[in-house]
VMD Tcl script that draws the C-alpha trace (Angstrom):
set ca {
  {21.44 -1.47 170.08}
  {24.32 0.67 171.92}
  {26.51 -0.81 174.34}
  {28.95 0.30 176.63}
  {31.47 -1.18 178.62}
  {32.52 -0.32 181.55}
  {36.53 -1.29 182.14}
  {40.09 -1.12 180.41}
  {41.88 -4.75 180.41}
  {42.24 -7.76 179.18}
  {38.78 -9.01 180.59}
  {37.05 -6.16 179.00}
  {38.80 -7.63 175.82}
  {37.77 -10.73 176.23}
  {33.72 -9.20 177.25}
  {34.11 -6.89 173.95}
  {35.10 -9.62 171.72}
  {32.65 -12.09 172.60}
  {29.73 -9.17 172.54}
  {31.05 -8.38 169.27}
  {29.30 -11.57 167.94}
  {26.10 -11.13 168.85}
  {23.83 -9.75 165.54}
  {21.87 -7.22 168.11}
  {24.49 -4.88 169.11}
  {25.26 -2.19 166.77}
  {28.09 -0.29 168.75}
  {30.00 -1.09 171.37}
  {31.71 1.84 173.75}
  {33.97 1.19 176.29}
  {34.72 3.33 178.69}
  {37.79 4.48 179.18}
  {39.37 0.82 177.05}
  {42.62 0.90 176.16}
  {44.04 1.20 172.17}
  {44.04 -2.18 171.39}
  {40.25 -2.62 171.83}
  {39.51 -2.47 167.96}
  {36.09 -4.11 168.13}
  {35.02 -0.96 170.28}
  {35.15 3.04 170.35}
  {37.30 3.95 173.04}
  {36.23 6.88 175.47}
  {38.58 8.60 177.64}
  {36.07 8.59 180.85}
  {37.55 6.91 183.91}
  {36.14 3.38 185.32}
  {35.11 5.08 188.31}
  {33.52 8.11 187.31}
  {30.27 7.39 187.86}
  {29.06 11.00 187.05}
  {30.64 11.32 183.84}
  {29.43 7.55 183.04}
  {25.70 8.47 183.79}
  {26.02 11.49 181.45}
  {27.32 9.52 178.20}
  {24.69 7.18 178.80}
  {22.42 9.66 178.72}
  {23.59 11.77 175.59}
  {24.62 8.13 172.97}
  {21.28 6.24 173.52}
  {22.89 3.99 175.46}
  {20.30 0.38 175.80}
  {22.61 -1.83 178.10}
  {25.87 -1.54 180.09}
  {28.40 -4.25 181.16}
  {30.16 -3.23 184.07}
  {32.89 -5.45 184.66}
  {35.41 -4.38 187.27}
  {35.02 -4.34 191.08}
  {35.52 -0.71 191.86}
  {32.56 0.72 189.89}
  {30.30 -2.11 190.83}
  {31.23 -1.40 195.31}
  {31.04 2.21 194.05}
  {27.51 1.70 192.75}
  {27.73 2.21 188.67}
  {24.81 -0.36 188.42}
  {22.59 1.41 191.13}
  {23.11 4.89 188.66}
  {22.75 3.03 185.55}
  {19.42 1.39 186.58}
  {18.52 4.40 187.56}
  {18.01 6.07 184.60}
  {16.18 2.72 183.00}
  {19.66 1.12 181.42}
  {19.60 -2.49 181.96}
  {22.84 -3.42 182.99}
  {25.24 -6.85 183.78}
  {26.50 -6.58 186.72}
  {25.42 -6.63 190.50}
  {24.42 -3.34 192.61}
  {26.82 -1.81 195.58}
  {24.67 -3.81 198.34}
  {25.68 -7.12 196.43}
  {29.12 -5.93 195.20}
  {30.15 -5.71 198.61}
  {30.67 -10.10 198.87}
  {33.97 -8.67 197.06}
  {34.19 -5.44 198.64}
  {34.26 -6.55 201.96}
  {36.29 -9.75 202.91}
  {34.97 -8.87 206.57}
  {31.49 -9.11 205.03}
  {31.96 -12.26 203.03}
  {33.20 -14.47 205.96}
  {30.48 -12.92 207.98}
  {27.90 -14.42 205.81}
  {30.00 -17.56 205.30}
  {29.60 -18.63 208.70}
  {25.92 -17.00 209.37}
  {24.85 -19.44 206.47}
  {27.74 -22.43 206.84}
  {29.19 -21.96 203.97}
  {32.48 -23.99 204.05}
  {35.77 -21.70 204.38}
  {38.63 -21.56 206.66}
  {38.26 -20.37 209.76}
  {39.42 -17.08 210.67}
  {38.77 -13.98 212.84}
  {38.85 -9.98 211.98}
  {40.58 -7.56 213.52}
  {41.04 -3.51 213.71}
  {43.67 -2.84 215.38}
  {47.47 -4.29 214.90}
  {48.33 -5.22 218.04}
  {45.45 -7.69 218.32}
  {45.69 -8.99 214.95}
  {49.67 -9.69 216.09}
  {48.57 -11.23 219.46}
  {46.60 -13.62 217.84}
  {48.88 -14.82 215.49}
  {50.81 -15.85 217.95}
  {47.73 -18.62 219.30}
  {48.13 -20.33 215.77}
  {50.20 -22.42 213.62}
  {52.39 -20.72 210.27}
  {51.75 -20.50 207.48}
  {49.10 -17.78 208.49}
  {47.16 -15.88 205.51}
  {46.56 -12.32 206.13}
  {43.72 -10.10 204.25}
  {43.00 -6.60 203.75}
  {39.25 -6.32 204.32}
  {38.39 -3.94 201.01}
  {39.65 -3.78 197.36}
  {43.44 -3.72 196.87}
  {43.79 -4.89 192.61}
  {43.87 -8.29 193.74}
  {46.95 -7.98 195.89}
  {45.56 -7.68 199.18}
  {46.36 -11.38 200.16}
  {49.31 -12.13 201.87}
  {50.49 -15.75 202.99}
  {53.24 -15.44 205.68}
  {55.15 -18.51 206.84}
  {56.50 -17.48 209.90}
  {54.99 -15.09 212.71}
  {57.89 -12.41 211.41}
  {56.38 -12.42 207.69}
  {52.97 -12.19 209.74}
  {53.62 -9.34 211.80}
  {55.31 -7.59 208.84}
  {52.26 -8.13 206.96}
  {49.80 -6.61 209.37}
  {52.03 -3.79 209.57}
  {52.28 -2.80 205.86}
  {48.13 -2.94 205.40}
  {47.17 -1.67 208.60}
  {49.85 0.99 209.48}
  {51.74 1.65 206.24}
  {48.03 1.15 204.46}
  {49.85 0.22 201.71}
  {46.29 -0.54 199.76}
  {44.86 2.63 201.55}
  {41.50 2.35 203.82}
  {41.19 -1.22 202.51}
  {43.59 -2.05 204.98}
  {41.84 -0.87 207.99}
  {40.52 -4.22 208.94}
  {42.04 -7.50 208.45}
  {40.97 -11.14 208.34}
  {43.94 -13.30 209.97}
  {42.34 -16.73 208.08}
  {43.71 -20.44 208.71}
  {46.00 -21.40 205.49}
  {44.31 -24.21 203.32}
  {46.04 -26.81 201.25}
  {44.47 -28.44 198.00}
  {44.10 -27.58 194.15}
  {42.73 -24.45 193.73}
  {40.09 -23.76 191.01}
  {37.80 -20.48 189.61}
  {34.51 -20.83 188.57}
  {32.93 -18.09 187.31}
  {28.88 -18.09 187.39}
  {26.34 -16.48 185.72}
  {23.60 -15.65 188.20}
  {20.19 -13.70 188.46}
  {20.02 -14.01 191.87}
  {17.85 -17.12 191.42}
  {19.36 -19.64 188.97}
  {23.22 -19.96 189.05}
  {25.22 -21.45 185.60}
  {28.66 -21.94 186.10}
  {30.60 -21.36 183.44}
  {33.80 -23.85 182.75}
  {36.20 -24.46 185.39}
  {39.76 -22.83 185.18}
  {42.78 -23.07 186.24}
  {44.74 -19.30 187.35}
  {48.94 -19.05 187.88}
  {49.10 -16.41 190.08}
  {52.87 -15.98 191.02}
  {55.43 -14.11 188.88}
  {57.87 -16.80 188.11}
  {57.99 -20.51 186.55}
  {57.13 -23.08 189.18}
  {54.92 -21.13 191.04}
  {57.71 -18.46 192.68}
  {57.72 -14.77 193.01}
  {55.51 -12.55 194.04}
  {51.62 -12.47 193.45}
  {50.54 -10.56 190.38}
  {47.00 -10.12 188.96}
  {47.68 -13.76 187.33}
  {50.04 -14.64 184.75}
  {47.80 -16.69 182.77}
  {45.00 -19.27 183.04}
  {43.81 -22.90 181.48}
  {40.54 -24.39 180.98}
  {38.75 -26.46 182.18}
  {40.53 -27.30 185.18}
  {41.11 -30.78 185.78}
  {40.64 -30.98 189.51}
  {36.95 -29.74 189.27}
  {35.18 -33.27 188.61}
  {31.78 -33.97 188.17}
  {31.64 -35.05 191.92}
  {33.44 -32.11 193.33}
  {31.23 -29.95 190.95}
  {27.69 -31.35 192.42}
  {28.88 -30.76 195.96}
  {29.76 -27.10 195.02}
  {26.24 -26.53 193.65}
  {24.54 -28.05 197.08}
  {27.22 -26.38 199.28}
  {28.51 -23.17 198.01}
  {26.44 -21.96 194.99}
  {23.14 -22.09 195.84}
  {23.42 -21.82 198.91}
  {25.56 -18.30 198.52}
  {22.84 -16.81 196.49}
  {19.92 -17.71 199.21}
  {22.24 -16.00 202.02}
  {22.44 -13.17 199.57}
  {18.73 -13.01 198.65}
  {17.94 -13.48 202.84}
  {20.19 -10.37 203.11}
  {18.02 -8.19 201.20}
  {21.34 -8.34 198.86}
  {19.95 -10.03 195.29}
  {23.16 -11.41 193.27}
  {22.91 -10.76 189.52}
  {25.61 -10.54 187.17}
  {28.83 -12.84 187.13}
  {30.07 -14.45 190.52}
  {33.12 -15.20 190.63}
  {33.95 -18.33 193.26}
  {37.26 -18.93 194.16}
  {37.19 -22.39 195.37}
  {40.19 -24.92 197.05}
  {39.19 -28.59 197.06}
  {41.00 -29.50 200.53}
  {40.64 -33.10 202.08}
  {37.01 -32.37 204.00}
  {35.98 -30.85 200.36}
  {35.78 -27.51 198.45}
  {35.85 -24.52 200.71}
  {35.54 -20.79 199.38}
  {39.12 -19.11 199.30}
  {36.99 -15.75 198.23}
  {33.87 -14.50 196.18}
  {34.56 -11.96 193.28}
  {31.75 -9.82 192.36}
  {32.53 -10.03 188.50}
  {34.30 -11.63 185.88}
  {38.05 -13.05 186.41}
  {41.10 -11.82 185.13}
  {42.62 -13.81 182.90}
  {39.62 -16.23 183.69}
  {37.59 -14.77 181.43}
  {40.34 -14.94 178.84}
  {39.97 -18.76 178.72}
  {35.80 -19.35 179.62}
  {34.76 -16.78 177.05}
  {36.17 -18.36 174.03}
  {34.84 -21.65 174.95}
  {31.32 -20.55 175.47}
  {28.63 -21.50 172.34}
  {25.59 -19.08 173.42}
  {25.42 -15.31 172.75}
  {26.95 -13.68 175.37}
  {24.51 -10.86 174.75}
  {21.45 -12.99 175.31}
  {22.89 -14.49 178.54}
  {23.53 -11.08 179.77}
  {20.12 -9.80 178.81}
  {18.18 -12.70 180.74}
  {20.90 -12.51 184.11}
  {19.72 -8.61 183.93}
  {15.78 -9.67 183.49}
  {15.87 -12.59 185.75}
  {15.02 -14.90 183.41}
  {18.02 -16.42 182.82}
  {16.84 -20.19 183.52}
  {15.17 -19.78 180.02}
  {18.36 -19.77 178.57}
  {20.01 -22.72 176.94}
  {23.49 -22.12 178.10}
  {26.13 -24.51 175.30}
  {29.96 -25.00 176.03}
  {32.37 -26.15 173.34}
  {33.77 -29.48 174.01}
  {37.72 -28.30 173.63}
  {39.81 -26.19 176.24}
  {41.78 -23.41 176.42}
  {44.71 -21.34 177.50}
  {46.22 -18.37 178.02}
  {49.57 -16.72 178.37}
  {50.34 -13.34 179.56}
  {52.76 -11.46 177.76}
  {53.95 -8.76 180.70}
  {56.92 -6.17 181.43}
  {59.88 -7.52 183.07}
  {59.89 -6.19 186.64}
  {56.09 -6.72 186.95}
  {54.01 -6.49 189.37}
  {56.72 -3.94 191.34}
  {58.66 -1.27 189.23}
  {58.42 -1.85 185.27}
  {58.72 0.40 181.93}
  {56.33 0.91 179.60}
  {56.10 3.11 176.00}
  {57.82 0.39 174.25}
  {56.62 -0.33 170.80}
  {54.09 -3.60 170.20}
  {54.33 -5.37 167.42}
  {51.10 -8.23 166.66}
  {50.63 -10.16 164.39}
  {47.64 -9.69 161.53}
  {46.83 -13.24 161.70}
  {47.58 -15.07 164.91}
  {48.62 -18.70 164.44}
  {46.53 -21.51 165.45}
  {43.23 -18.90 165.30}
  {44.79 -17.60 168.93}
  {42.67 -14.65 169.98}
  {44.71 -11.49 171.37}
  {43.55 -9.70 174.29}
  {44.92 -6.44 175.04}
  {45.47 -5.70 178.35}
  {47.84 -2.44 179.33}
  {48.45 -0.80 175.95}
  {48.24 3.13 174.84}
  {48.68 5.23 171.76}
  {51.53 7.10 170.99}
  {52.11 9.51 168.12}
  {49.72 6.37 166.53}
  {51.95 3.47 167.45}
  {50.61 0.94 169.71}
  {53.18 0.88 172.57}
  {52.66 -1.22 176.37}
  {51.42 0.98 178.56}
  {50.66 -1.42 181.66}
  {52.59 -4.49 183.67}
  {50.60 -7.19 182.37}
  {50.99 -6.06 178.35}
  {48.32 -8.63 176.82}
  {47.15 -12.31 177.03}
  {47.40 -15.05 173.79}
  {44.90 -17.50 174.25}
  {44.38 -20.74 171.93}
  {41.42 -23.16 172.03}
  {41.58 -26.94 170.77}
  {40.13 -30.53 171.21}
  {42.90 -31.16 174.04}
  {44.55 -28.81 177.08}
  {47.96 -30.06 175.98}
  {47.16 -29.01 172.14}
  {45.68 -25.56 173.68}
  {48.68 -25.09 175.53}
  {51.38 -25.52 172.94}
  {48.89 -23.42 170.20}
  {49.24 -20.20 173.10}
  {52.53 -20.61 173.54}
  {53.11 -20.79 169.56}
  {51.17 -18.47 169.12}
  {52.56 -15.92 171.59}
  {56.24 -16.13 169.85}
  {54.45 -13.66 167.30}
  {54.23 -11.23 169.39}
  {56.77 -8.41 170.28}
  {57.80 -5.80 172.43}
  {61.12 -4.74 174.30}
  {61.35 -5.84 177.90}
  {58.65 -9.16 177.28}
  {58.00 -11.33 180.11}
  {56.30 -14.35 180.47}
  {55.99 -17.78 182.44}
  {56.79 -20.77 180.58}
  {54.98 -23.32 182.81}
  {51.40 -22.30 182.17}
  {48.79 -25.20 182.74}
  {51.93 -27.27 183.33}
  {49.92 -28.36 186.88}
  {47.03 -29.46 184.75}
  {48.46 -31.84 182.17}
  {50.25 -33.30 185.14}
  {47.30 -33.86 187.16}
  {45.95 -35.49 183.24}
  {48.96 -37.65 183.43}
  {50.00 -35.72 180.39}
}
mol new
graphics top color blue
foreach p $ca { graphics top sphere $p radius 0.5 }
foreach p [lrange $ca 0 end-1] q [lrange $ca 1 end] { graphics top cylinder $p $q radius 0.2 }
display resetview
């Protein structure tokens, strides 16, 4: 069978390489991918071109697509896809918007009582800055829609607040996703992402991980789109797992069904275990990035045949396996990322990557026939083994083999997790 997938990055790396396993698939397209994507053909049509996607489905006997980022799943790539009889992973619009809209997420939240932190929405500044002023820094500030995973902003002091409001709301710094904002109380606790394979009915999570999302060693700098991830995450225990199940997952896919909104795909929960419990931070409507970089390599199924049965709805007939072992991975990205960063330098990988590490290419191009970066976060390194601390050391081996002017990396990756191990 031909596949296509829908997406550029490292996730659609990680998706690609996994797919590549299964003994059904014959091709894999992505669409556009980036030059490092070996295992598939790469076709210059845009992620959110849902035209030009429709017509190569059509004319390459396309028999299932994997749409994996957020923009062509709000935008409605499934709806078209379906349309034409192409099974596909990945939710339609009127379920894509749990990530599309962080207005419509809380909404349900607290029509269903799903645990979160308490906030309230707002349209215009001045009320969004008025009401700041009735609570307690630090204050966490959201653009309602889509903004590459940067839309979050958590201010310490009414200043940082105000500033906040003003760049997505009147400088619309992430465009009309800023026109409404959730001003949300700030939680404390370990975070964790669990990713879920859902057909709207049964919910699998997948293994727990563990994302870095600032720039810098210790947990500094600025956000970014994550600078590398561990699994499973040690702060997701059986106990805290069974009360996610009963609290958050199942019941998030009944609200969704009881909206006339049917989940199926991947959903993506974004969980902090606080002192009354695990509350939802946010809901992605697909796979994580680098999440997936870490849960894909540890799963023991065909991808393929999960995918198949989440698009059927008959996923519950599917024996889902997990290695016993964990992972990590470490970003390699370009110094000055995620602001102002150069790119065309050369990339050199190695044939063989140490420890069996995978490589997952992230923001690469072609030039002249050289691999060169092309992107802030360059490519992730990810090693599994029988232990997190073996898995860690094995990336971060393995990731010395790797080259290109202007590398930048953290050095503290699942540093948070062996210490909650006692490791």
């Amino acid at each position: 069978m031909n596949i296509v997938v829908i997406g550029s990055g490292g996730r659609e790396h990680a998706i690609i390489q996994k797919l590549a396993e299964s003994p059904e698939i014959t091709k894999i397209y992505t669409l556009p991918g980036n030059a490092g994507m070996k295992e598939a053909e790469c076709v210059p049509v845009g992620a959110k071109d849902i035209p030009a996607i429709v017509d190569f489905a059509k004319s390459h006997d396309i028999g299932f697509a994997v749409v994996a980022p957020d923009d062509p799943l709000v935008l409605g790539c499934v709806d078209a896809l379906e349309e034409l009889g192409i099974p596909c992973f990945g939710p339609r619009a009127n379920a894509a918007i749990i990530e599309g809209s962080k207005v419509f997420s809380k909404n349900l939240m607290k029509k269903y009582g799903i645990p979160t932190a308490k906030y309230e929405v707002f349209d215009s500044a001045s009320d969004a800055r008025a009401y700041c002023r009735t609570v307690t820094p630090p204050i966490v500030v959201k653009a309602d829609g889509l903004a590459l995973g940067k839309g979050v902003l958590i201010c310490q002091t009414l200043e940082e607040a105000d500033a906040a409001i003003g760049e997505i709301m009147e400088d619309r710094v992430f465009g009309e996703s800023g026109r409404r904002v959730v001003i949300e109380e700030f939680l404390t606790g370990p975070e964790v992402s669990v990713l879920s394979f859902t057909d709207g009915n049964t919910v699998v999570p997948m293994i727990s991980s563990m994302d870095h999302k600032r720039a810098g060693d210790g947990d500094t700098g600025l956000n970014t789109g994550g600078m590398g991830t561990v699994a499973p995450n040690p702060y997701y225990t059986p106990e805290v797992a069974a009360r996610c199940m009963d609290e958050i997952f199942l019941p998030t896919i009944r609200a969704m069904n009881a909206e006339g909104r049917t989940f199926r795909g991947c959903l993506y929960f974004g969980l902090m275990i606080t002192e009354d419990g695990p509350k939802v931070i946010e809901y992605n409507c697909r796979f994580g990035d680098p999440e997936t970089q870490v849960v894909l390599p540890l799963l023991d199924t065909d991808l393929f045949t999960i995918m198949k049965a989440t698009a059927a709805g008959n996923l519950a007939d599917v024996d889902i396996r997990w290695k016993d072992a964990a992972a990590c991975c470490v970003i390699l990205a370009s110094e000055g990322y995620p602001k102002k960063y150069a790119t065309g330098y050369p990339l050199i990988l190695p044939e063989k990557p140490k420890h069996g590490a995978r490589i997952y290419v992230a923001g690469a191009k072609s030039a002249d026939g050289v691999l060169v970066t092309g992107g802030g976060r360059v490519l992730g390194v990810t090693a599994v083994a029988p232990t997190l601390k073996e898995a860690v050391a094995n990336a971060y081996d393995a990731a010395e083999d790797v080259h290109f002017e202007n590398r930048y990396l953290r050095h503290d990756i699942g540093a948070r997790a062996l210490a909650c191990k006692g490791e």
